[in-house]
C-alpha positions as CSV (number, residue, x, y, z in Angstrom):
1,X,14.9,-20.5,-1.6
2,X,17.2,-17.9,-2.9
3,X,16.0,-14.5,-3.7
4,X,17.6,-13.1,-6.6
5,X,17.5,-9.1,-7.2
6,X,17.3,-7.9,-11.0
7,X,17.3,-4.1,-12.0
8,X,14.0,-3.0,-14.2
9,X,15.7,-1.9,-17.0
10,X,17.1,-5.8,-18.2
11,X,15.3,-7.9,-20.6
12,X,15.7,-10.6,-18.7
13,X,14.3,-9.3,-15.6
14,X,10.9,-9.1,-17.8
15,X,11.5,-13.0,-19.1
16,X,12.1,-14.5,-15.3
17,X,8.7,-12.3,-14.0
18,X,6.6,-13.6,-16.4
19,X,8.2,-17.1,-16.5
20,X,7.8,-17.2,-12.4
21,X,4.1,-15.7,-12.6
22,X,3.0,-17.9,-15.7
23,X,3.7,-21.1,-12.8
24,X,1.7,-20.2,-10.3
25,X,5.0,-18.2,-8.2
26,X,4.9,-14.8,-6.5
27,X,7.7,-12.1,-7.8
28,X,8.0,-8.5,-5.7
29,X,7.2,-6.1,-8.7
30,X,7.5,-2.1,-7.9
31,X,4.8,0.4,-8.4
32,X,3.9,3.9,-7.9
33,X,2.8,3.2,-4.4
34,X,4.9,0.6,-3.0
35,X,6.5,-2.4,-4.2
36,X,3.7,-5.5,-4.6
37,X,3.9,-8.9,-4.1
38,X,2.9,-9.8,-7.3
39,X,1.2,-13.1,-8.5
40,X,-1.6,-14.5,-10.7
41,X,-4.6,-13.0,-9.6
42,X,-7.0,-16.1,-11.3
43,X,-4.7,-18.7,-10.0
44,X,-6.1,-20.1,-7.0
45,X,-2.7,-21.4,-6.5
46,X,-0.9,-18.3,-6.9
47,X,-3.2,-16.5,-4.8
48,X,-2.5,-19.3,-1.8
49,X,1.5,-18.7,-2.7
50,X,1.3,-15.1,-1.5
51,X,-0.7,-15.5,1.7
52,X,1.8,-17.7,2.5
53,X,4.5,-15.6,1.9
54,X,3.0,-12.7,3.5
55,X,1.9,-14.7,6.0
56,X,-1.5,-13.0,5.5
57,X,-5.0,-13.9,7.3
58,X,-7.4,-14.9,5.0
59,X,-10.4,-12.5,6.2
60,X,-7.7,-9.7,4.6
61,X,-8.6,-9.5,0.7
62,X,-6.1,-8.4,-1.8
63,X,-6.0,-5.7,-4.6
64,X,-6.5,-7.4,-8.2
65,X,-4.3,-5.1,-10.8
66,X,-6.0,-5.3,-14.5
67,X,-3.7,-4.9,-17.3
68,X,-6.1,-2.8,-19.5
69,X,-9.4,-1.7,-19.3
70,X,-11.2,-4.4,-21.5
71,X,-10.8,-6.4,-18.7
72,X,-12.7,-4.8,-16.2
73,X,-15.9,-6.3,-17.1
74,X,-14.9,-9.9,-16.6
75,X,-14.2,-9.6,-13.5
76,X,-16.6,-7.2,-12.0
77,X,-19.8,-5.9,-12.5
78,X,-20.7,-2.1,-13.0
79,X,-24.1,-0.9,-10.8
80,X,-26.0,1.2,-13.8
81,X,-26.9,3.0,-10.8
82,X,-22.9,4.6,-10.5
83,X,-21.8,3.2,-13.8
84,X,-21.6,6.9,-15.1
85,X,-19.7,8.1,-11.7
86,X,-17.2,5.1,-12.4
87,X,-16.4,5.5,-15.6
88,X,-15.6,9.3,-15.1
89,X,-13.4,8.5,-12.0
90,X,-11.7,5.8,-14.0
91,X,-11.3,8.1,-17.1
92,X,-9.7,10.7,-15.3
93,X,-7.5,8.9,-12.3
94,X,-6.7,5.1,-14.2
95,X,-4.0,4.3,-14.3
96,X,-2.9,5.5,-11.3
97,X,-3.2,4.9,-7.4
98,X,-6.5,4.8,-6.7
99,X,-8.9,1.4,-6.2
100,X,-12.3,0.8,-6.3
101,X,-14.4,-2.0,-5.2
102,X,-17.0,-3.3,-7.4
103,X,-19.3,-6.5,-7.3
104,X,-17.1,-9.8,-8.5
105,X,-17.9,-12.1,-10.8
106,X,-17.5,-16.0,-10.4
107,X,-13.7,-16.0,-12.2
108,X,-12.1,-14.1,-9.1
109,X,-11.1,-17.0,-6.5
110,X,-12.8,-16.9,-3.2
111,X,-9.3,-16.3,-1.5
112,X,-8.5,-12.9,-3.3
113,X,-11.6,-11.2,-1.7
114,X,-12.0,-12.9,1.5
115,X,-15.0,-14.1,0.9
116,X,-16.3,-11.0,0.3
117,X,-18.7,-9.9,-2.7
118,X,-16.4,-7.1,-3.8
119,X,-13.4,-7.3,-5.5
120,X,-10.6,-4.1,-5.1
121,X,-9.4,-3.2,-8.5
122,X,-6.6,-1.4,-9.8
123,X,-4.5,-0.3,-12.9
124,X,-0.8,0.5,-11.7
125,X,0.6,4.0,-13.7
126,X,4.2,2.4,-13.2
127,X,5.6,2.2,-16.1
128,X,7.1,-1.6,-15.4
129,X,4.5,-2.6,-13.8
130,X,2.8,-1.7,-17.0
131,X,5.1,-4.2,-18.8
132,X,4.7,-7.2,-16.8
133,X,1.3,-7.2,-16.6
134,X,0.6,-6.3,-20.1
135,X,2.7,-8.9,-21.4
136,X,1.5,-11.4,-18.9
137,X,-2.1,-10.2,-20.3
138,X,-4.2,-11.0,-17.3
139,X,-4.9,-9.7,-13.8
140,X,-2.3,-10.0,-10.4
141,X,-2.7,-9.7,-7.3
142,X,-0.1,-7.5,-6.1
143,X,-0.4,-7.1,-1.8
144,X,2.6,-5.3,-0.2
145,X,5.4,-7.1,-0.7
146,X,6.0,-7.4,3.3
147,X,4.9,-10.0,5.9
148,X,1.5,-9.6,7.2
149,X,0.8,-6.3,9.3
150,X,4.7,-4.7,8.7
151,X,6.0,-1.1,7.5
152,X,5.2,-1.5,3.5
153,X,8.4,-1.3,1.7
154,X,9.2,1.6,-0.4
155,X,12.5,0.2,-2.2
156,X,13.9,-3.5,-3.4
157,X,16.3,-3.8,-0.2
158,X,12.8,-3.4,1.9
159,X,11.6,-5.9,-0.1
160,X,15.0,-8.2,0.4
161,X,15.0,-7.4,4.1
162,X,10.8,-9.1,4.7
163,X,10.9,-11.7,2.3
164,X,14.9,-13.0,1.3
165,X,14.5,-17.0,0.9
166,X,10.6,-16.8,0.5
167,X,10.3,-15.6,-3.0
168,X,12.6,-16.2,-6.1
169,X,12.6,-12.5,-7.4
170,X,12.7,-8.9,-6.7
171,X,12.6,-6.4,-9.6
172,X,14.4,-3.4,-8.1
173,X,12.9,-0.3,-10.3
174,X,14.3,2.5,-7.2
175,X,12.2,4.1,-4.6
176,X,8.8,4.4,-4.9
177,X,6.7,7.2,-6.0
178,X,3.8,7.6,-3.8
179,X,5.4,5.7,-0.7
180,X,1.8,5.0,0.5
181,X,-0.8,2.6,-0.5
182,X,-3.4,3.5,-3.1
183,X,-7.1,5.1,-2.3
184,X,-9.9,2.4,-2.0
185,X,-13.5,3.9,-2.7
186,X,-16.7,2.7,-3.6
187,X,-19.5,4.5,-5.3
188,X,-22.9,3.9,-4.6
189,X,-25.0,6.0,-7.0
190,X,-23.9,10.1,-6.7
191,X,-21.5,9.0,-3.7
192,X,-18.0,8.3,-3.2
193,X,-17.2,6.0,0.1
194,X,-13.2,6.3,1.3
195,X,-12.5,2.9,2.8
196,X,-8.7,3.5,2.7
197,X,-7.0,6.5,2.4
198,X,-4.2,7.2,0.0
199,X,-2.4,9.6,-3.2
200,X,-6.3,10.6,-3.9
201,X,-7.2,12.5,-1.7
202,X,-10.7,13.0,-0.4
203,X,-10.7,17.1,-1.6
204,X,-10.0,15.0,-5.1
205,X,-12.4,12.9,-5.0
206,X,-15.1,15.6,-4.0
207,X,-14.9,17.1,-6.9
208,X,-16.5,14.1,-8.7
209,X,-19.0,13.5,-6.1
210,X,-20.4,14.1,-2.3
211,X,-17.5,11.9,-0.5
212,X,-17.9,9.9,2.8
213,X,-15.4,8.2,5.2
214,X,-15.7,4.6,5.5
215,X,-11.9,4.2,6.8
216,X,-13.2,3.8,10.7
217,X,-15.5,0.7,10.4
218,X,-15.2,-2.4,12.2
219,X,-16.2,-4.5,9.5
220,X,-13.3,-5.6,7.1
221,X,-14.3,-4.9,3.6
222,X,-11.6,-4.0,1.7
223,X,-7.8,-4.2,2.3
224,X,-6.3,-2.5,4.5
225,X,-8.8,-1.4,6.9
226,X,-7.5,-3.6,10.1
227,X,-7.1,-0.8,13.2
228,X,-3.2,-2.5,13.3
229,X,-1.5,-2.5,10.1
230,X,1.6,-0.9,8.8
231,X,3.4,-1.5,12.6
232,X,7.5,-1.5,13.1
233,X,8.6,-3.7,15.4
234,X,9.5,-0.9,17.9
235,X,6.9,0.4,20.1
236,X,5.1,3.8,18.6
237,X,3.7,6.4,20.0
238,X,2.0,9.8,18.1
239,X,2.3,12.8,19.9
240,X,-0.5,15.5,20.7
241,X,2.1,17.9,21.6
242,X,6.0,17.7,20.6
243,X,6.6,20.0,23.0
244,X,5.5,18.7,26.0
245,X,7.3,15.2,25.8
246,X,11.0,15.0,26.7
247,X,12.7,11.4,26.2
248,X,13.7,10.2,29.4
249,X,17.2,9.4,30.0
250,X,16.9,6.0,30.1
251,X,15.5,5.1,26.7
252,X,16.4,5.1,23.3
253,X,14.5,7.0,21.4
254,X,13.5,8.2,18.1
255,X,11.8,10.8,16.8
256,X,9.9,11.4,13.5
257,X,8.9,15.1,12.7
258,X,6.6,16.8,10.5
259,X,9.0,19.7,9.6
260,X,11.6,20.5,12.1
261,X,13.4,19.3,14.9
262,X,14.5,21.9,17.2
263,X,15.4,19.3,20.0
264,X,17.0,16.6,18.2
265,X,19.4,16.3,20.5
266,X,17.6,15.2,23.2
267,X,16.7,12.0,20.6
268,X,18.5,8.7,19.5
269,X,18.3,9.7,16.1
270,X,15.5,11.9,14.2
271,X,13.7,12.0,11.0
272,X,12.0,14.9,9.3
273,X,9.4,13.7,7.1
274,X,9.4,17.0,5.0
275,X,11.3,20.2,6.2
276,X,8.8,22.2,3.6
277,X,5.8,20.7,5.0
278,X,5.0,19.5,1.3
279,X,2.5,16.4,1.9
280,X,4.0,14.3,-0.7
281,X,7.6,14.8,0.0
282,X,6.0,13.2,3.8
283,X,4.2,10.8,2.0
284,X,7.0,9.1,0.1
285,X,9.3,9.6,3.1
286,X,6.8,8.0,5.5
287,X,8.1,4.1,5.5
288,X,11.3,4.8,4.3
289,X,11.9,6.8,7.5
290,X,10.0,4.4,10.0
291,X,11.9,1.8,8.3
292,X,15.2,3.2,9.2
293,X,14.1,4.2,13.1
294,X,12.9,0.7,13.6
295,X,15.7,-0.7,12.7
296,X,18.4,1.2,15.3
297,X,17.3,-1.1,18.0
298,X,15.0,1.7,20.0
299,X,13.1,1.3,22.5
300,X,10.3,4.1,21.6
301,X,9.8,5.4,18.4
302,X,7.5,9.2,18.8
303,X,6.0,10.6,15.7
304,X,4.7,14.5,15.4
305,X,1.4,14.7,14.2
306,X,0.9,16.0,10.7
307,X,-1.8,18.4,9.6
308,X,-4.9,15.6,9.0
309,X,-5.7,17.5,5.4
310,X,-5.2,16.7,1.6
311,X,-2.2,13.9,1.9
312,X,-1.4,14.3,5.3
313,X,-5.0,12.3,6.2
314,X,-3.7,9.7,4.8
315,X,-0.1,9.6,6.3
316,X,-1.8,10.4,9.6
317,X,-4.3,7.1,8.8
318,X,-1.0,4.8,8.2
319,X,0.7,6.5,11.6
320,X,-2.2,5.7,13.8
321,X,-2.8,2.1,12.2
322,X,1.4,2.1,13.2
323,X,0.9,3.0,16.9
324,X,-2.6,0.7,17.6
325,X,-0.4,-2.2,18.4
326,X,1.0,-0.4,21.5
């Protein structure tokens, strides 16, 4: 299959999404977060087309983007018992990078939520994103538009490099915003329940509600919680102290710091992440940067921790997910 890369701003980059989502194909659309793998969300067919692609288990469920607010109902129930909690969250941070997982109806395919009596839902603040899926009028499903358990990808070429000859099209709208994956929560009446974390941060959140960390449990019930996810190729390793590890001679390694590097020349190559410390500078530098280390050929890669508050819970969330596959 050849993969063919259009730039957002065409009118014909709109006509060839819409045409490849209205038959049941999968299309890498970008968002605020990171670029999705984007395909009919009702379409059992479409649904099977990007597990395939991904190469994605089917225990993982996928995120289900709406394309306004009057569709929200159809596809998921509100509790009465948090309906007022919801619709303040959704008032106040939709569209934008946080989902929430709410009890499905019948017209959301088994295969989108695992199995699972949740769906995730979303409402993407990209302004492209808003195009397509307004035009298309219906819900997609829009997973990471990587293979199955890889570094999300922040820009098109990411996109090109994980999926060239599995999918027909990649709208290229530039980098990313965000650079991670959105907040998933749930609300169960006055409380808000993290199960992934992301842009919204959990001091955010707590100003709507008492908020409690779900990220840690064993049980897979929303996307993104698996302990390995988000993993380069090369071996990673976070460090509890920068200063007490020296690379041995032998290796090739690389190094990913929070805000400095005073020793980079005892590394392969280094990365700051954000030489202000400014969380979301980190944030949307987080994959681009692992991306580029894991593709040097290394043998190690050694990340510096970064403060586990605000934003940097999250990045710390995606680094630790990153080093669980040893």
């Amino acid at each position: 299959m050849h993969t063919e890369i259009l730039a957002s701003d065409q009118e014909s980059a709109i006509d060839q999404a819409l045409d490849l989502l209205r038959r049941a194909q999968v299309v890498a659309l970008p968002t605020e977060t990171v670029y999705g793998l984007a395909g009919s969300a009702l379409n059992a067919e479409a649904v099977a087309n990007i597990f395939s692609v991904k190469e994605r288990p089917s225990f993982d469920p996928l995120i289900v983007h709406l394309p306004n607010m009057s569709w929200l109902e159809q596809v998921a129930e509100i509790p009465d018992e948090g309906r007022i909690l919801i619709g303040k969250l959704l008032q106040d941070l939709w569209p934008g990078p946080l989902t929430v997982l709410l009890p499905r109806r019948d017209i959301v395919p088994d295969l989108v939520t695992a199995g699972l009596p949740r769906v995730a839902l979303r409402m993407s603040a990209h302004p492209f994103f808003s195009r397509i899926i307004t035009a298309f009028d219906a819900p997609l499903a829009a997973p990471s538009a990587n293979r199955f358990g890889r570094i999300s990808p922040t820009t098109a070429q990411h996109v090109f490099e994980e999926l060239n000859g599995r999918i027909p099209l990649i709208i290229d709208a530039g980098r990313t915003r965000h650079g991670l994956e959105s907040t998933i929560i749930a609300v169960k009446g006055n409380r808000i329940g993290i199960f992934r974390k992301g842009p919204i941060t959990a001091e955010k959140l707590s100003e709507y509600a008492e908020v409690d960390d779900h990220t840690s449990n064993r049980t897979i019930s929303a996307p993104g919680q698996l302990a390995s996810h988000y993993a380069p190729r090369t071996r990673l390793r976070i460090l509890s102290d920068r200063d007490e590890f020296s690379p041995p001679p032998y290796l090739r390694v690389g190094l990913l710091a929070w805000q400095n590097a005073d020793f980079d020349a005892h590394f392969t190559a280094t990365r700051i992440l954000s030489p202000t410390g400014d969380f979301k500078e980190a944030a949307a530098n987080l994959f681009l940067f692992l991306r580029e280390l894991d593709n040097l050929d290394l043998d190690l890669i050694v990340v510096e921790k970064v403060p586990n508050q605000g934003l940097g819970a999250a990045i710390m969330d995606r680094l630790t997910r990153a080093a669980a596959r040893g």
